[in-house]
C-alpha positions in Angstrom: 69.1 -29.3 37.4 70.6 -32.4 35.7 70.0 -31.1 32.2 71.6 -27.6 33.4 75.4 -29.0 32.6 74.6 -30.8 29.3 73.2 -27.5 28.3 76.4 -25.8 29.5 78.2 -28.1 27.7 76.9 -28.3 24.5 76.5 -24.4 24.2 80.2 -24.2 24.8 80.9 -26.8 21.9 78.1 -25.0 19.6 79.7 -21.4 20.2 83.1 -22.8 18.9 85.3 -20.6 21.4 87.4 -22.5 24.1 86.3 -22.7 27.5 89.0 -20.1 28.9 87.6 -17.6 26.5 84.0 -18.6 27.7 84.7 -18.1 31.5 87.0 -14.6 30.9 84.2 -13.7 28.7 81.5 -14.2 32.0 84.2 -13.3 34.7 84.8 -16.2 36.3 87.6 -18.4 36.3 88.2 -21.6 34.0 88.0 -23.9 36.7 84.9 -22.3 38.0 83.0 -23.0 34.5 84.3 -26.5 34.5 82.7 -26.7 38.1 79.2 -25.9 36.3 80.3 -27.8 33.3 80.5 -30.8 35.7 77.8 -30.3 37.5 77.9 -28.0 40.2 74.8 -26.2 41.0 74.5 -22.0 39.9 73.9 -19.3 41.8 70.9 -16.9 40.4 73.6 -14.6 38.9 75.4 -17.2 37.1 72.4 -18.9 36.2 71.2 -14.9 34.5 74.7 -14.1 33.2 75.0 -17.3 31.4 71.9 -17.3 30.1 72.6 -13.8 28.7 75.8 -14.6 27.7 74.5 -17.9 25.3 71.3 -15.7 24.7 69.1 -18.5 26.0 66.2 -18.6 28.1 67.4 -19.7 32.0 64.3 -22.1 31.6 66.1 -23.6 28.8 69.7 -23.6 30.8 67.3 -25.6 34.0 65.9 -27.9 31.4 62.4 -26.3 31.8 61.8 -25.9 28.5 63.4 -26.8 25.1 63.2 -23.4 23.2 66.7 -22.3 23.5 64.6 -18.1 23.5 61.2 -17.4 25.8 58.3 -15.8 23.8 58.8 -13.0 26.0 62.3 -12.2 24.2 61.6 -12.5 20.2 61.8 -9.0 19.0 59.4 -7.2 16.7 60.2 -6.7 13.4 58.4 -4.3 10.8 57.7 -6.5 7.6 55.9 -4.8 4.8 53.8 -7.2 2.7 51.1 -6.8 -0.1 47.7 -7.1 0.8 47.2 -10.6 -0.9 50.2 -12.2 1.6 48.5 -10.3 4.7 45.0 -12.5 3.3 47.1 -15.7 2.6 48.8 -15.4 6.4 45.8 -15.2 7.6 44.3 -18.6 6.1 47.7 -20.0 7.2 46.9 -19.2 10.4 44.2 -20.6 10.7 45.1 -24.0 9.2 47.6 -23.9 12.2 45.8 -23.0 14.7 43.2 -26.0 13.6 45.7 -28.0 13.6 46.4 -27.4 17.0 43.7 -28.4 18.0 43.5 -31.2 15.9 46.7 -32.9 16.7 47.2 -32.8 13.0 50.4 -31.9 11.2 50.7 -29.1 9.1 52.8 -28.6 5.9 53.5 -25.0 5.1 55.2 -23.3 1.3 57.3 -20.7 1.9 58.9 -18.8 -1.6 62.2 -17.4 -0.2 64.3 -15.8 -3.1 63.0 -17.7 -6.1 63.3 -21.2 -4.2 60.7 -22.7 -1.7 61.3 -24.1 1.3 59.1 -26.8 2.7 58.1 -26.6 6.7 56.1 -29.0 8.4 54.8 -28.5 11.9 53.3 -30.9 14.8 52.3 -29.1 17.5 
């Protein structure tokens, strides 16, 4: 669990809020989060309310994984779209999913209120 205080540590300085806020926040005491900020060691329960409390993965908190959210925990959302973007999604798709496994890199268009955005992808 080296990464698992790094991770601590740099959510605290990416939420902007004061470690004593932090630990009353998770019900422990200041010194206890500087403990785990420092490297002690979790239990389960403080590994699962921290992890919560961020809104991170615990994979990500261990060092697992570097996607901050598990698959399991991106939430649907209802999009309606014409029939045209449903057809051009679906050759996007398929020029990612190629690419995949291609080991090429992909360079996606998005038009996001009158501007585009450019995206490029290495997976």
């Amino acid at each position: 669990m080296v990464k698992f205080h790094k991770r601590i540590k740099e959510l605290r300085d990416e939420s902007g809020k004061s470690q004593a806020l932090i630990a009353k926040e998770l019900g422990m005491t200041p010194q206890a989060l500087s403990y785990y900020i420092n490297g002690r060691e979790p239990n389960y329960r403080t590994l699962i309310a921290m992890a919560e409390y961020f809104k991170v993965s615990t994979d990500y908190l261990l060092g697992v994984s570097d996607c901050k959210r598990s698959k399991s925990d991106n939430k649907t959302k209802e999009v309606t779209v014409s029939p045209n973007t449903i057809e051009e999604l679906g050759r996007a798709l398929e020029v990612i999913e190629c690419s995949r496994n291609t080991g090429a890199t992909v360079q996606l268009c998005f038009a996001k209120r009158g501007r585009e955005e450019r995206k490029s992808s290495k997976d």
